[in-house]
C-alpha positions as a Markdown table, in Angstrom:
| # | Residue | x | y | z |
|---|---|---|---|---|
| 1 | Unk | 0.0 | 0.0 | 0.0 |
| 2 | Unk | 2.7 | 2.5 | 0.8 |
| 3 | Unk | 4.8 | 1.7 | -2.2 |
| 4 | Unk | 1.6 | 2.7 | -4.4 |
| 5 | Unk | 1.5 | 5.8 | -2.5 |
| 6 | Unk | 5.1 | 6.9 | -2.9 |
| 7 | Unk | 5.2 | 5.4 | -7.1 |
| 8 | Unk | 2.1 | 7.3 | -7.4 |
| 9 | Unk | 3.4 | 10.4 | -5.7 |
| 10 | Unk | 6.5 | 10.8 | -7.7 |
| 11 | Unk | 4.3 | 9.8 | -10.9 |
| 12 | Unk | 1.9 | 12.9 | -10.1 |
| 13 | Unk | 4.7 | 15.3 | -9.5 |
| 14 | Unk | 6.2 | 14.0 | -12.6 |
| 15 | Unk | 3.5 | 14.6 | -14.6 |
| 16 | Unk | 3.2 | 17.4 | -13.3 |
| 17 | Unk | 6.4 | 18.8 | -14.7 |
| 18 | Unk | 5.8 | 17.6 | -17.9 |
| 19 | Unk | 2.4 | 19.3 | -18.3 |
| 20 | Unk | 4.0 | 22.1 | -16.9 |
| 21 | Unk | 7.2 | 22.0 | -20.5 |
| 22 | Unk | 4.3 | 21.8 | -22.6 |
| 23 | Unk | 2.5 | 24.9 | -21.1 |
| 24 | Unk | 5.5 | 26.6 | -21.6 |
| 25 | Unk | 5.8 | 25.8 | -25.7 |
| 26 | Unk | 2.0 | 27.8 | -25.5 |
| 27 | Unk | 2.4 | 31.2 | -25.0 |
| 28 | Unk | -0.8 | 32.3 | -25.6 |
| 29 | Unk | -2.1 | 30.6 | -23.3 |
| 30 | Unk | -3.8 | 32.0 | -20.0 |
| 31 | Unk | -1.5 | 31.7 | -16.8 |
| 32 | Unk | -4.6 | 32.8 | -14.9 |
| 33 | Unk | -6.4 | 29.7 | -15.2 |
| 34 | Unk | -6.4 | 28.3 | -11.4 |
| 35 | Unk | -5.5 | 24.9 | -13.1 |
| 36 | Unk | -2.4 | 26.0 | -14.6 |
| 37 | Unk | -1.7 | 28.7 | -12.2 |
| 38 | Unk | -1.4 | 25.9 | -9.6 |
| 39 | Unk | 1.2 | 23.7 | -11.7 |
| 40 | Unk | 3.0 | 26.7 | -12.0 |
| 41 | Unk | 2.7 | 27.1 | -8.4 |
| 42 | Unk | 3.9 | 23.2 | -7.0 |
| 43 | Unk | 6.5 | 22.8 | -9.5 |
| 44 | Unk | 8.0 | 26.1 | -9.5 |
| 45 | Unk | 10.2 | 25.9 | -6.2 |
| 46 | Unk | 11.8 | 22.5 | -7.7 |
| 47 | Unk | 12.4 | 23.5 | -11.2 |
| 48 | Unk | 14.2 | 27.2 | -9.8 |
| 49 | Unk | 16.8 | 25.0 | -7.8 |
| 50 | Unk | 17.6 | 23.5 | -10.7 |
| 51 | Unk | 17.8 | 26.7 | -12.8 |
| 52 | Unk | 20.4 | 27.6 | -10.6 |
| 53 | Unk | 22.0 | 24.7 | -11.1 |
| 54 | Unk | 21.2 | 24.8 | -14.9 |
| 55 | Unk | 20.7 | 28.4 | -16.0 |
| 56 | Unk | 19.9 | 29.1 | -19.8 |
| 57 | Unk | 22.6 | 30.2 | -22.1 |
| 58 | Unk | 22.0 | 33.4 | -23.7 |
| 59 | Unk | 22.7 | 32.2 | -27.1 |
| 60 | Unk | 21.1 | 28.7 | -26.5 |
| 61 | Unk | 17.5 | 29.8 | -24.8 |
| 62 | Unk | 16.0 | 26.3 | -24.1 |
| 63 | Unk | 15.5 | 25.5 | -20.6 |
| 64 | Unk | 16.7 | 22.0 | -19.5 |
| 65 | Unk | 16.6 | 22.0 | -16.1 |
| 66 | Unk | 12.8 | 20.2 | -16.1 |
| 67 | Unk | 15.1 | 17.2 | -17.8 |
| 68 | Unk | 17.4 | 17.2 | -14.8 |
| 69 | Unk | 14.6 | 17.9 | -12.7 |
| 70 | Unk | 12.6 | 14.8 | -13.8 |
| 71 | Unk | 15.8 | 12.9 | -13.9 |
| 72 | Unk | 16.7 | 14.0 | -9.9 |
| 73 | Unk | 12.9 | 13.0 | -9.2 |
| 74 | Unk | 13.4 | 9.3 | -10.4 |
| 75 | Unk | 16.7 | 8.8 | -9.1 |
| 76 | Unk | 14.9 | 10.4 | -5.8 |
| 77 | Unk | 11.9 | 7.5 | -6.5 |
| 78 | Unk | 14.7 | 4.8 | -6.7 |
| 79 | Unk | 16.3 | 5.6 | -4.1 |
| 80 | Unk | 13.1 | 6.1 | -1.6 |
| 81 | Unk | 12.2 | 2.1 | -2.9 |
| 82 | Unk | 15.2 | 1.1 | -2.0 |
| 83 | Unk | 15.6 | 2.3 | 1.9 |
| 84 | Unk | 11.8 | 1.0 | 1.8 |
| 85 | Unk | 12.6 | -2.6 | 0.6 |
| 86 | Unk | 15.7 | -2.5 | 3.2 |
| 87 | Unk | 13.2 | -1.3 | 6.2 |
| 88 | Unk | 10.2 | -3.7 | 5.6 |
């Protein structure tokens, strides 16, 4: 039961971040939407940390800190399942 909580969990957030790149490739769309202002708003704090980490190049503007993002979040899933398995 937990492990479906925590897989689900990371899937959600995941998904999250991904709805939140394709937002992001339609400008014209409204940010005032409660539904998109609020995946702005829980993916936000993660995806800044690693903007700092990651920051676009001025003469290359894609953003590919949601890839190292996503890629932190599974490795963060793995590793989660694996203290899990060791515990119980």
């Amino acid at each position: 039961m937990i492990y479906n909580l925590i897989s689900v969990s990371f899937s959600v957030y995941s998904a999250a971040i991904l709805i939140r790149i394709l937002l992001s490739w339609l400008p014209m769309i409204n940010q005032n939407n409660s539904v998109i202002r609020f995946i702005y708003d829980i993916t936000e704090p993660y995806l800044a940390f690693f903007r700092r980490i990651l920051p676009p190049s001025p003469s290359f503007p894609v953003d590919f800190s949601p890839i190292l993002a996503i890629v932190a979040l599974n490795l963060a899933e793995y590793l989660v399942f694996l203290i899990f398995s060791r515990i119980f």
